[in-house]
C-alpha positions as a Markdown table, in Angstrom:
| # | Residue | x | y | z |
|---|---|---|---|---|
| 1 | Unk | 0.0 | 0.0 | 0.0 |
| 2 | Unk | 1.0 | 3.6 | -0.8 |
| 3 | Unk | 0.7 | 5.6 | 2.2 |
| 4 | Unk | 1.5 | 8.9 | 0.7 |
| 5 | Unk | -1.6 | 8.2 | -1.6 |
| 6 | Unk | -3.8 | 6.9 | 0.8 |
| 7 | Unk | -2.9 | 9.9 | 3.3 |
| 8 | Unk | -3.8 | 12.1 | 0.2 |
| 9 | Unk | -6.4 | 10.4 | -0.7 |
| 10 | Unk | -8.1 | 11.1 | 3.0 |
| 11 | Unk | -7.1 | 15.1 | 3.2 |
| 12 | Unk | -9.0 | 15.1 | -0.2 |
| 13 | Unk | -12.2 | 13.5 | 1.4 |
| 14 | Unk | -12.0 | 16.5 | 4.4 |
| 15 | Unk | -11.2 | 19.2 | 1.3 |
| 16 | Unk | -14.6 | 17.9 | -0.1 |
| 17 | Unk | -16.2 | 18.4 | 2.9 |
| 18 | Unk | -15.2 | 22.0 | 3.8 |
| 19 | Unk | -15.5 | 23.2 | -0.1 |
| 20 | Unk | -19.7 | 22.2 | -0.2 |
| 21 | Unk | -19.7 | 24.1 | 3.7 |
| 22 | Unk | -18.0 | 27.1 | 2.4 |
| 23 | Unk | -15.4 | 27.1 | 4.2 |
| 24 | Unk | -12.5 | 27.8 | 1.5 |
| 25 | Unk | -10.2 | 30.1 | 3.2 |
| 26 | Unk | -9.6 | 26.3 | 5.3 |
| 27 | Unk | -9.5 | 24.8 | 1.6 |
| 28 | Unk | -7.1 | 27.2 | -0.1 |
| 29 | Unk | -4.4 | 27.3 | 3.6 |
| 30 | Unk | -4.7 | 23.2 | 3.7 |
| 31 | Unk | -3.8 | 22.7 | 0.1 |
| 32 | Unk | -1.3 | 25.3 | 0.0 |
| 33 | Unk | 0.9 | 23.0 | 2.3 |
| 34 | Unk | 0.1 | 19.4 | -0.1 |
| 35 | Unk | 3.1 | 19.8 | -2.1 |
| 36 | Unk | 5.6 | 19.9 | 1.3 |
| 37 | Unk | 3.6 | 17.4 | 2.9 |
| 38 | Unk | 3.4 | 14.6 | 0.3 |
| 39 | Unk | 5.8 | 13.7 | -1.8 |
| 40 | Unk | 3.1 | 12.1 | -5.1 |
| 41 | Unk | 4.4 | 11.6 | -8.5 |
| 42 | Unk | 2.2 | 13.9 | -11.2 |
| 43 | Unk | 0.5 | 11.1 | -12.8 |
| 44 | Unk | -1.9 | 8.6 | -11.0 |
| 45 | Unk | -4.6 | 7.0 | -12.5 |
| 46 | Unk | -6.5 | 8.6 | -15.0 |
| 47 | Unk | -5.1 | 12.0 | -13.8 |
| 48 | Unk | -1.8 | 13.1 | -16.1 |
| 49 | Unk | -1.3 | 15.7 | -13.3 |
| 50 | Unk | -2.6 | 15.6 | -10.2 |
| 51 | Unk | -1.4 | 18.5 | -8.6 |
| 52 | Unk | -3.0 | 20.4 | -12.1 |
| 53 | Unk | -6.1 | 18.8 | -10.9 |
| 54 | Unk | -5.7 | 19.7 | -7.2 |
| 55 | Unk | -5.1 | 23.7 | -7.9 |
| 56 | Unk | -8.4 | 24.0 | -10.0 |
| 57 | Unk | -9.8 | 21.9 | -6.9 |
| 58 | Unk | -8.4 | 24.8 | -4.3 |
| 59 | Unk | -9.7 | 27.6 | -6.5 |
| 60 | Unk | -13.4 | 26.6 | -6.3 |
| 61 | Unk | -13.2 | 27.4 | -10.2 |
| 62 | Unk | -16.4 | 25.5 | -11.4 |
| 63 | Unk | -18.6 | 26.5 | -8.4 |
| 64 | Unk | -18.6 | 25.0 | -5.3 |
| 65 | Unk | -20.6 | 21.6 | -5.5 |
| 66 | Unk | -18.6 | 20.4 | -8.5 |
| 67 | Unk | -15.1 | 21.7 | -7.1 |
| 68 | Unk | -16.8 | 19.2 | -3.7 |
| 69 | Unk | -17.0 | 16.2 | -6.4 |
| 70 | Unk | -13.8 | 16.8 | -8.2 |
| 71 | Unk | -11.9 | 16.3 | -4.7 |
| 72 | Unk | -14.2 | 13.4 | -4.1 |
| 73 | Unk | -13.2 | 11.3 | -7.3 |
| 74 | Unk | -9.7 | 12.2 | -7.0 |
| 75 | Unk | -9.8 | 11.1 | -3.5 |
| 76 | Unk | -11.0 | 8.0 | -4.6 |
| 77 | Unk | -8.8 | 7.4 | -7.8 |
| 78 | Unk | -6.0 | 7.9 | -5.0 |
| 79 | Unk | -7.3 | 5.7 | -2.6 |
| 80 | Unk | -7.5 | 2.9 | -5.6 |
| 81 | Unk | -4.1 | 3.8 | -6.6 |
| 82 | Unk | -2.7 | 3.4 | -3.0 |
| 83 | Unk | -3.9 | 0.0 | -3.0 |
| 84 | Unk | -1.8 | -1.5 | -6.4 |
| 85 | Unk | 1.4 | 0.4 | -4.8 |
């Protein structure tokens, strides 16, 4: 198992949460500190780049409930991933 995915994978899940409460100033200061904190290639999965992925996540850019579901299946394509490693 790929810890650094699964651990990912589980901050995404909380970023979903606090994006469909509003709470993005929490968003935007969590995510700032993902690219210190885990050390991910850019491709996994289905995702060329996830850290392309994660900044259009963190700036809300397509509205709040689909910026909610984007996290959400990233999380999950993570989680997957994190299982093959």
């Amino acid at each position: 198992m790929n810890i650094q995915l699964a651990n990912l994978s589980t901050d995404l899940r909380r970023i979903s949460n606090w994006i469909y409460e509003g709470k993005n100033d929490l968003v935007i200061e969590y995510i700032s500190k993902f690219k210190e904190k885990y050390e991910v290639n850019k491709s996994v999965g289905v995702y060329k780049d996830i850290w392309q992925e994660i900044e259009i996540i963190k700036t809300v850019r397509d509205g709040r409930i689909k910026s909610a579901d984007r996290a959400t299946t990233l999380s999950s394509v993570l989680l997957q991933e994190s299982l093959k490693s």
